[in-house]
N, C-alpha and C positions, 0 to 999 in steps of 0.2 A: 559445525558453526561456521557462518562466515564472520570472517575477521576485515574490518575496515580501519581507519585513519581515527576516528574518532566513536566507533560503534562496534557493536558486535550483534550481529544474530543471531537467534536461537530457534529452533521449536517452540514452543507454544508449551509450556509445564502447567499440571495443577495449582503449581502454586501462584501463577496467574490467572487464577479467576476472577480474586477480590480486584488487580486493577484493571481486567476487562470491564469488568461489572460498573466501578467507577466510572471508566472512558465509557463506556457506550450509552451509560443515561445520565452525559452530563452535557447538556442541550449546549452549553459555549460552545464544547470541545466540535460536538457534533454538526455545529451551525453550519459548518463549509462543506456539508455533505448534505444540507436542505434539513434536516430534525435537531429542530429548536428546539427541541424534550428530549433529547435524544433517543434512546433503540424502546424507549422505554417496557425493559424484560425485566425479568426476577432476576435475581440471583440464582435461580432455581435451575431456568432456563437456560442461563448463558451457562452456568455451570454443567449442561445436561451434553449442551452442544459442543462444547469446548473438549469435554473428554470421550465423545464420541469422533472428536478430531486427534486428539492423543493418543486413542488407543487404537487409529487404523496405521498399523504398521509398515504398509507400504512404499518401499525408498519412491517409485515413482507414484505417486498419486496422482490426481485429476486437480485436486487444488490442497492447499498446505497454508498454515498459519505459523506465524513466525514472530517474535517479539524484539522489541527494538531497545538494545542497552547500553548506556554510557560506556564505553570500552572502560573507561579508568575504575570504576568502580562497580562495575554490572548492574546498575538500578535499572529497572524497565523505565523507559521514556517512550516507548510506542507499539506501533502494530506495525504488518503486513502482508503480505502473501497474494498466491497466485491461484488463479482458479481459470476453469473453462480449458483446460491445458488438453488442444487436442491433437494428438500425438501425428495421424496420419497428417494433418496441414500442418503441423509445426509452429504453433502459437500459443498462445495463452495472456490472459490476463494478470494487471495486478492491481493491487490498492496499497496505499500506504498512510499511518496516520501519525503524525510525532504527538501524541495525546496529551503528554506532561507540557501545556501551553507556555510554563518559564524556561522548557525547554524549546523552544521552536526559533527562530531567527537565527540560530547559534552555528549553522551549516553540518547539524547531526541527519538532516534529512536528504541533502544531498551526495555525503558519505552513505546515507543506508542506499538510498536511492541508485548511485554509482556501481557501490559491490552485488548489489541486489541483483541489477539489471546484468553484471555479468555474469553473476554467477547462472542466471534463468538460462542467457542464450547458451554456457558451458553443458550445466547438466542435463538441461531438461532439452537439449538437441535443437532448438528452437529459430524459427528463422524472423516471427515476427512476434512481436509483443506490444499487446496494445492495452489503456485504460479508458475511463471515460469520468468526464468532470463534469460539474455545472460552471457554466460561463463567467460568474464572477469569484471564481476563484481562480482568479489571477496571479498571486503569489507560487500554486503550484505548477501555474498556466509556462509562467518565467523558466521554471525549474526542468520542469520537462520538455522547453525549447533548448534550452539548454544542454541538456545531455541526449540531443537527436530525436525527441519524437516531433511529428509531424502532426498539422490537423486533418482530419481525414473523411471530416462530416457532422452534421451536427443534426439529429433527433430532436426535430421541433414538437414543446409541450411534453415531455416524456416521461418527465420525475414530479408526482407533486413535492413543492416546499415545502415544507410547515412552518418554514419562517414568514413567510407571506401569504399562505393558505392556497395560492395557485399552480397550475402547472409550469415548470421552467423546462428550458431546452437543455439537451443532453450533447456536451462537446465530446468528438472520440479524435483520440489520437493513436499514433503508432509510431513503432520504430523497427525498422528493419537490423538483419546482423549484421550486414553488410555497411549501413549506415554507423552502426553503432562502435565497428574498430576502426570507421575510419574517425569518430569523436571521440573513443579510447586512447588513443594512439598521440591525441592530441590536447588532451583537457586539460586544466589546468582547475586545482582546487583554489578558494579565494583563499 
């Protein structure tokens, strides 16, 4: 597990199906990621996927799913994890989502966000780590300037919305290791 300030980590358990399931076709939750309907799956589905991620036991994977918990009392309040993680460059990606919406403003995503990001460049040898967002989400936009990632391009027309039925542009960012202890070294939580 990693342990933060206000959160804790985990793998991804069976017994998070029911609130994957919830978060993923609850079109609010999902709105900052373009699906107004959200992932719209079964329960069937996300169930099939989720423990065909549980049961690959490999400490290094290629990508890992990880749940996001109140540290004081372990409820799930989110997602995240890393994928694309390719060993010979030293990179990988991540996503992150605080699902539980009463939970969001409250700075549990920038505690996940912080240990997250060290722990990736610790274990997984890493020299860069990048995501990619849609442009009006700005809020995450803030967050990720903040703790060192860079913009690094942006993929015009690349994701349909379903909030608006058209295509939007795709921001990528990154963050080097290099960058990252030297805004380690110096952050400051609010």
């Amino acid at each position: 597990m990693i342990i933060g300030k206000k959160v804790t980590i985990r793998p991804v358990e069976e017994s998070d199906i029911d609130f994957l399931y919830n978060w993923w076709n609850n079109g609010d939750m999902m709105a900052h990621a373009g699906l107004a309907y959200g992932v719209l799956s079964s329960k069937t589905a996300i169930s099939e996927k989720i423990m065909e991620q549980i049961k690959d036991s490999n400490t290094y994977s290629t990508s890992k799913r990880f749940i996001i918990c109140k540290k004081e009392d372990k409820v799930p309040i989110g997602e995240m994890g890393y994928s694309n993680w390719n060993k010979r460059s030293q990179n990988a990606e991540f996503g992150i989502k605080i699902c539980e919406t009463s939970e969001q403003g409250k700075g549990y995503g920038e505690d996940t966000l912080f240990h997250f990001i060290d722990f990736m460049f610790k274990h997984l040898n890493l020299e860069k780590i990048y995501l990619s967002t849609i442009p009006d989400n700005k809020r995450a936009h803030s967050l990720y300037h903040k703790l060192g990632f860079k913009n690094v391009g942006v993929m015009r027309k690349d994701f349909f919305d379903s909030r608006t039925g058209t295509l939007s542009d795709v921001l990528y960012m990154d963050l080097l290791k290099d960058e990252w202890l030297e805004v380690k070294e110096n952050y400051h939580f609010k």
